[in-house]
C-alpha positions in Angstrom: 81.2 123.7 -38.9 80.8 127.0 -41.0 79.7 130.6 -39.0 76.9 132.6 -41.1 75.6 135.4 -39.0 76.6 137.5 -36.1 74.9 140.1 -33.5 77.4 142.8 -33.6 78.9 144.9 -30.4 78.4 148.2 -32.2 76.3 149.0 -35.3 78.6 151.2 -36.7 81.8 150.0 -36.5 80.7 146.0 -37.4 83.7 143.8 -36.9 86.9 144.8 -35.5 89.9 144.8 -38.0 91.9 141.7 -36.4 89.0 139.7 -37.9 88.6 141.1 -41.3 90.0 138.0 -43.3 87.6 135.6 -41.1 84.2 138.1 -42.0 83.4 137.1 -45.7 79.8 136.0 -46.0 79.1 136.1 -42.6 75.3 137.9 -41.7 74.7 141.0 -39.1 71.5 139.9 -37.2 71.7 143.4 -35.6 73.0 144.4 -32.0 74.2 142.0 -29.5 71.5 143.3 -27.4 68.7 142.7 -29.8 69.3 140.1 -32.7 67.1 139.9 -35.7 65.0 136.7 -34.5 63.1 137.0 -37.7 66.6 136.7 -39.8 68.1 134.4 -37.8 64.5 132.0 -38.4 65.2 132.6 -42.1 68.7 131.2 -42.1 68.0 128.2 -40.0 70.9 127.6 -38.3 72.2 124.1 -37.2 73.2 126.0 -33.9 72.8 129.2 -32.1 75.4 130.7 -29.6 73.7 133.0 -27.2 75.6 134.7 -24.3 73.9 135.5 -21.2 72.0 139.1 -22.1 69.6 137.9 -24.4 68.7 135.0 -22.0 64.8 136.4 -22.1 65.1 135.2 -26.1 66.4 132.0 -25.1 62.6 130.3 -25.5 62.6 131.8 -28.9 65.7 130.8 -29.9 65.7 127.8 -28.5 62.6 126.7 -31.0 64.3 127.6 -34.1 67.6 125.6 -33.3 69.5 123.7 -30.3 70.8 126.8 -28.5 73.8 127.1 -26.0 74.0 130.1 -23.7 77.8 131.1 -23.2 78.6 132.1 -19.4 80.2 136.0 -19.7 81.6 136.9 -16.3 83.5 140.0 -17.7 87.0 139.9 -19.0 88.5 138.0 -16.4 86.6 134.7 -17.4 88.1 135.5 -21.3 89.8 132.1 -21.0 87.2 130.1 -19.2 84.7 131.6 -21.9 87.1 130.2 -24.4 87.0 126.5 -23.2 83.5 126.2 -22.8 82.9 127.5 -26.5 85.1 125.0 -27.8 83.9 122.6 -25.8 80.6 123.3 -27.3 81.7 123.2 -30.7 83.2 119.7 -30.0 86.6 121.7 -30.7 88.9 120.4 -27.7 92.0 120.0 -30.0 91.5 122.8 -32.2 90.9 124.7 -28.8 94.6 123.2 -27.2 96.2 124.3 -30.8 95.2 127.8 -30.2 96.7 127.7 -27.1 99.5 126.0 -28.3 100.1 129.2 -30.6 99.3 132.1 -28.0 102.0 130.7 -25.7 104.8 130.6 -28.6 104.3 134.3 -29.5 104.1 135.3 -26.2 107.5 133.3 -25.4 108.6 135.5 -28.6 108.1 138.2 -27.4 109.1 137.9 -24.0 112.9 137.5 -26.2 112.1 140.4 -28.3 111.7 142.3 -25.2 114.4 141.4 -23.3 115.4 143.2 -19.9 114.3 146.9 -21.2 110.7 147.1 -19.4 112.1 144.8 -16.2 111.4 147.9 -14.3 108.3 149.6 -15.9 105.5 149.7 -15.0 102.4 149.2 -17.9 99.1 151.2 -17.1 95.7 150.0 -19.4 92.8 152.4 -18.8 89.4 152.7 -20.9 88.5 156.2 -20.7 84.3 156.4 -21.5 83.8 159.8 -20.8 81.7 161.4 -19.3 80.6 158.5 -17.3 84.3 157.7 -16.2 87.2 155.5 -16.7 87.9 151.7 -16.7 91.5 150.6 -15.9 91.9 147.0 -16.5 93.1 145.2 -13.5 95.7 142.1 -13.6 93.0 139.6 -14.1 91.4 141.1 -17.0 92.3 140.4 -20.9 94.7 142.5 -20.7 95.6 142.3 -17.9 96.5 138.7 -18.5 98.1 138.9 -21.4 100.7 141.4 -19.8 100.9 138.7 -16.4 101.8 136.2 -18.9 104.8 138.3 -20.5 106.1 139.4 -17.3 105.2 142.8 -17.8 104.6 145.0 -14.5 101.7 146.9 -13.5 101.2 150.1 -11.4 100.7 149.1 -7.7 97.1 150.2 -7.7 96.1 148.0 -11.0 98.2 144.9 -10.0 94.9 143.5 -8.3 92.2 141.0 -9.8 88.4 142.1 -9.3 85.5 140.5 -9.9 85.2 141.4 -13.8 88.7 142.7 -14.5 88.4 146.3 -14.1 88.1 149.2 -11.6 86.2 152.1 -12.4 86.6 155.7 -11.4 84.7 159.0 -12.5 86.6 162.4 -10.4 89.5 163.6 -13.3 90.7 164.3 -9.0 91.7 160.6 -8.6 93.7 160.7 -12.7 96.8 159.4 -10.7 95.5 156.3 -11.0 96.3 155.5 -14.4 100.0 156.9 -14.1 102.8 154.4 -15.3 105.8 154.7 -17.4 103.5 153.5 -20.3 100.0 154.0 -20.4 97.7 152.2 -23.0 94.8 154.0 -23.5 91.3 151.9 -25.0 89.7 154.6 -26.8 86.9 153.4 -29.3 85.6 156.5 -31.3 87.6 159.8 -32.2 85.8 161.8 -29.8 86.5 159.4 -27.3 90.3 159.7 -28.2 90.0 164.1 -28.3 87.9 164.1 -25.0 90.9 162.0 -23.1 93.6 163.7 -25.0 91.7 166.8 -23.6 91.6 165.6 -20.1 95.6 164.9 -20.5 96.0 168.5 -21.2 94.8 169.9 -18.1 97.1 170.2 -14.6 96.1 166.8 -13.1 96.9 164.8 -16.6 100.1 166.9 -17.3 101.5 165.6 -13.5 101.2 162.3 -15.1 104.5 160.7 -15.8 103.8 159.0 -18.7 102.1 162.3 -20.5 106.0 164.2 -19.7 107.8 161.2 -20.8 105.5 161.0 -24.2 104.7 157.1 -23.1 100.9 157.6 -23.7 99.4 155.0 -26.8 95.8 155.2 -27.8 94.9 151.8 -29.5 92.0 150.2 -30.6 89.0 149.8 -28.3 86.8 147.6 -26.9 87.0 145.6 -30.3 90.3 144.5 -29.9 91.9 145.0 -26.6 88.7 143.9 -24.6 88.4 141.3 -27.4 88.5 138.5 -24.5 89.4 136.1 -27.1 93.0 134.1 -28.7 92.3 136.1 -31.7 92.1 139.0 -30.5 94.9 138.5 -27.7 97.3 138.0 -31.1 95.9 141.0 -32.7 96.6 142.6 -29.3 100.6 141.1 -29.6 100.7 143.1 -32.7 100.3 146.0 -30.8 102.8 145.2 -28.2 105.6 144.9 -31.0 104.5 147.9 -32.3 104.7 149.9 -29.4 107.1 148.4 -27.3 109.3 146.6 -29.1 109.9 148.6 -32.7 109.2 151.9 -31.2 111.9 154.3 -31.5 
């Protein structure tokens, strides 16, 4: 089973980088929102993958080849998403290999880590300013991935909701993303200057984190709201980078 074409999350920024060796040859059919049903005709695929936003296509779809709408619950169903994919794909033991692989680096690094963050407490928020900020609860894709290394999270972020995150728009309630480490998910540049802006003023310089120099900005939504074993290694990277080979 070979991919050849993709609806893309963001038009300008096509693929995120964890998948750049796994890209070659494959087709952008436009956004996620709105795929090229003329192209995809054209390229007669032996099966379509539709998730649950383009639903009103599926008739459409459905007439140029057998099509399978993939549940999306938010990032909290990342894993769930995961099995019914390969389940789709006929891929059950490719699926229990991947698995297989995420649990032995994440055993790795629990070692590489050791006892130094036993008492510190992680912080993930999504700033999308100006609409607000997403911090990504314990049963999100990130979320999940620190649960599984042990990792606390503040008290106010250690909770599961219904898609993984919990939103909040006053700069008044900032406190909520403290932590001795904050990660922050900031997509674009100006996304990154308008936080680092926000960080600057009174309420973001009470933060602990922002005295102790703890604040990261990685890569975002392409890779740490990924929701997928790929991106959950790409997003192991990261954790070496920052936690473990940091100086």
């Amino acid at each position: 089973m070979v991919p050849i074409a993709s609806s893309v999350i963001d038009i300008e920024n096509l693929f995120p980088e964890y998948l750049k060796d796994k890209i070659e040859g494959i087709e952008v059919l436009g956004s996620q929102f709105e795929p090229n049903l003329e192209r995809i005709l054209m390229l007669k695929p032996d099966l379509i993958l539709a998730w649950e936003n383009v639903q009103a296509t599926y008739p459409l779809l459905a007439k140029i080849s057998p099509t399978v709408i993939v549940p999306w619950h938010g990032s909290s169903g990342w894993r769930e998403q995961f099995e019914f994919v390969a389940k789709a794909l006929g891929k059950e033991e490719e699926a229990q290999q991947a698995w297989k692989h995420y649990h032995q680096r994440i055993d790795e690094l629990k070692v590489a880590l050791g006892s130094r963050y036993q008492d510190k407490e992680i912080s993930v928020v999504a700033p999308s300013l100006p609409w607000g900020y997403f911090i990504q609860a314990k049963n999100s894709f990130i979320g999940s991935i620190l649960s599984d290394l042990g990792l606390q999270r503040p008290k106010l972020q250690d909770v599961n909701t219904s898609r993984g995150d919990i939103a909040f728009r006053s700069e008044e309630s900032l406190e909520m993303i403290d932590g001795d480490i904050v990660f922050v998910l900031a997509h674009k540049d100006e996304g990154k200057e308008a936080f680092k802006q926000v960080l600057q003023k009174p309420l973001g310089k009470r933060l602990k984190a922002v005295q102790q120099g703890h604040v990261y900005f990685v890569d975002s939504p392409l890779t740490w709201n990924g929701s997928n074993l790929l991106a959950a290694d790409a997003v192991i990277d990261d954790l070496y980078k920052y936690l473990v080979n940091a100086p």
